[in-house]
C-alpha positions, 0 to 999 in steps of 0.5 A: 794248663789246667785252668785252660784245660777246664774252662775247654771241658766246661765250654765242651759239656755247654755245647754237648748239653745243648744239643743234647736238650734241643736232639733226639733220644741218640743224642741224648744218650751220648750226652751222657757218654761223652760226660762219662768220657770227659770225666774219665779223662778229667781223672786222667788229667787232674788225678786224684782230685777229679775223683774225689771232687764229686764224690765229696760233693755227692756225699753233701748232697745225700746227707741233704737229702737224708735230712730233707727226708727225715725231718718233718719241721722242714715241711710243716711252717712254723705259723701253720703249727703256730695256728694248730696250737691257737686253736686248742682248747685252753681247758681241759673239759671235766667229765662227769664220772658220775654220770657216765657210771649211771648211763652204762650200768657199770657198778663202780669199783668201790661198791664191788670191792669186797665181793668176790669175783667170778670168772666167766669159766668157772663152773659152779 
């Protein structure tokens, strides 16, 4: 009886889902009262398992999505991140502390070293 009985609810949901896509906005409504219903007397039928069957395969599909959402390698391709580490640059560049100390007009730190320093507060 409950292979008959669920093959009659699936056949009922088809039929429901079709005239609800090709109905208007009241049909559509009660498709999804009448899915309610059918479920509610699916739990009523079966028991304890048509209450736990969606809620299990609910818990799945958040976990999915959690995990869709949270990782960022599921959205980036491996040969868009291969192609990112082709093009850069296989030396670091050398800067010339030198040359950058003479364009700024900063004296560098080992010629102010015995110095004292002088705080832009202090009066004297």
């Amino acid at each position: 009886m409950g292979l008959a009985a669920t093959f009659a609810y699936l056949a009922i949901i088809g039929i429901l889902g079709w005239r609800a896509w090709h109905g208007s906005d009241t049909e559509k409504v009660m498709f999804v009262v009448n899915v309610i219903l059918l479920w509610m007397s699916a739990i009523w039928l079966f028991g304890y398992p048509a209450l736990i069957g969606p809620a299990v395969v609910a818990a799945g599909g958040f976990l999915l999505f959690l995990v869709v959402m949270t990782s960022s390698d599921l959205r980036v391709p491996v040969a868009a991140r291969a192609q990112v580490a082709s093009t850069a640059p296989e030396k670091p560049v050398e800067v010339d502390r030198q040359a950058a100390v003479k364009q700024s007009g900063e004296t560098p730190a080992l010629q102010t070293a015995g110095k004292p320093v002088r705080s832009a507060t202090a009066s004297s």
